[in-house]
N, C-alpha and C positions, 0 to 999 in steps of 0.2 A: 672789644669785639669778641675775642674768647669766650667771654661770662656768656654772650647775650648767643654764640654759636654753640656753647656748653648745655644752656638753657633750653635751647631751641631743638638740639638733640635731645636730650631727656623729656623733652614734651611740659616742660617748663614753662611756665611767665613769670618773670622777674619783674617787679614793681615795687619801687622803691616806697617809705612806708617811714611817715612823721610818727615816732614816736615823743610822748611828752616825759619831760621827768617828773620822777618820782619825788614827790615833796616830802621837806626834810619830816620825821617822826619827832614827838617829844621823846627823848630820849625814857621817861618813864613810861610811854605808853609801849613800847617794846623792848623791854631791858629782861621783863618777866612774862610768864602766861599769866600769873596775876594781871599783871599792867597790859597786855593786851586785851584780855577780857574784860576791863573794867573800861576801856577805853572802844571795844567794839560796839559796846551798849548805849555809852557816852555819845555818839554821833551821828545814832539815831533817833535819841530823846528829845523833845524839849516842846516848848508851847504851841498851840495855833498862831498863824503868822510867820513862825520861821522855820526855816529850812535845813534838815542834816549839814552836818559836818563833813560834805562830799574830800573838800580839801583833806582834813584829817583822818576819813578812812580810806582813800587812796595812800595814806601815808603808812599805816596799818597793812596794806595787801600788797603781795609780790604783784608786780605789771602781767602776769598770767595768770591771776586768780579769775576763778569763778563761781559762779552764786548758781544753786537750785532751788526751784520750788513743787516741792511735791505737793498732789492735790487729787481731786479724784473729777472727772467731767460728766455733764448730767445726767449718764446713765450709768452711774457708780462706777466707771472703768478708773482705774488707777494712772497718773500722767505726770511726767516731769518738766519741766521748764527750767533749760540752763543757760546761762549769761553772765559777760562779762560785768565786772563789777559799774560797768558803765552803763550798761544797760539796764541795770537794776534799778538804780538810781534815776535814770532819763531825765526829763527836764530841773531834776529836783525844786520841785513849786515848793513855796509853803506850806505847811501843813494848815490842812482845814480847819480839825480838831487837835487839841492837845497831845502827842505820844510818847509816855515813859514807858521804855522798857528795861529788866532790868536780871541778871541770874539771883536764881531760888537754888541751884545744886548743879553741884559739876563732878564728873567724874573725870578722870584723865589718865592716857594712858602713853609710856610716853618709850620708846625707840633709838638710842642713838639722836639727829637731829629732827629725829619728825615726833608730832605729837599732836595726840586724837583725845577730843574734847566733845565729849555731851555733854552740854552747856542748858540744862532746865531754866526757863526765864517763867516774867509773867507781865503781862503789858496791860498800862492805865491810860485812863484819861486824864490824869493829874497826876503832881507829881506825890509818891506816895499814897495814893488817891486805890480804891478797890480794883482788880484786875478782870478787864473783859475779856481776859485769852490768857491761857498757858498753854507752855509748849514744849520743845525740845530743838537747841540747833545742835546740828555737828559737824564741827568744826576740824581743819585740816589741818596743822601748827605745821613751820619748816623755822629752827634757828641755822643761818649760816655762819656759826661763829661768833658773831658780834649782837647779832638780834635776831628777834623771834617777825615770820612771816605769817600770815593769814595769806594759805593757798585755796582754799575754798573751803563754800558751808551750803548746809543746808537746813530743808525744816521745810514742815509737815503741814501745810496751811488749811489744810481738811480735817483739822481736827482729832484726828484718828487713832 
């Protein structure tokens, strides 16, 4: 009764809220930034017909990450689009076409436990196969000690 008259004062709604766990990581895909980064790319590569590795990049990102997409709308105006890593993903269907993508150059810069990642890729339709996009993500690193998190990224889908 407290919480819900505490709540009620401050102008509050208290609604309680299913969170799911966080599935276990392979231990080398978060022990380094190497291993994180080789493992971000990893889970959204692979043939037509199948689908990300939704399981193992939620494994990959803190439960408060999230994902932007910068772009520009069709009267050149500049716009961001941000979501959680669940929403980025949404039904994750099969891929229609084939998608490897993969880092060309990383810079890094790194703080105590955070660390900042421009992550240069370049994405094909096969694997090894010549690239229909390059680009740039940048990437939000957090280690708490034990492992490294993907707090969020982002990247530039207009080419720019």
């Amino acid at each position: 009764m407290k919480r819900r008259l505490f709540g009620a004062i401050l102008g509050l709604v208290m609604v309680p809220v299913a969170v799911s766990a966080q599935p276990a990581p392979r231990p080398e895909d978060v022990a380094t930034v190497d291993g994180i980064l080789r493992a971000y790319y990893e889970v959204v590569s692979g043939p037509a017909g199948e689908a990300a590795d939704v399981e193992r990049d939620r494994s990959l990102h803190h439960a408060d990450a999230w994902v932007a997409i910068a772009n520009v709308d069709p009267s050149g105006t500049p716009r961001v689009r941000v979501m959680t890593l669940e929403g980025y993903h949404g039904d994750n269907a099969p891929r229609q076409a084939g998608f490897w993508e993969w880092e060309t150059d990383r810079i890094v810069t790194r703080s105590g436990n955070m660390a900042h990642v421009w992550s240069s890729y370049a994405s094909a339709r096969t694997q090894g196969g010549e690239p229909f996009t390059r680009g740039v993500n940048s990437i939000t690193l957090f280690h708490d000690g034990e492992r490294w998190w993907i707090m969020g990224w982002m990247f530039d889908s207009s080419g720019g």
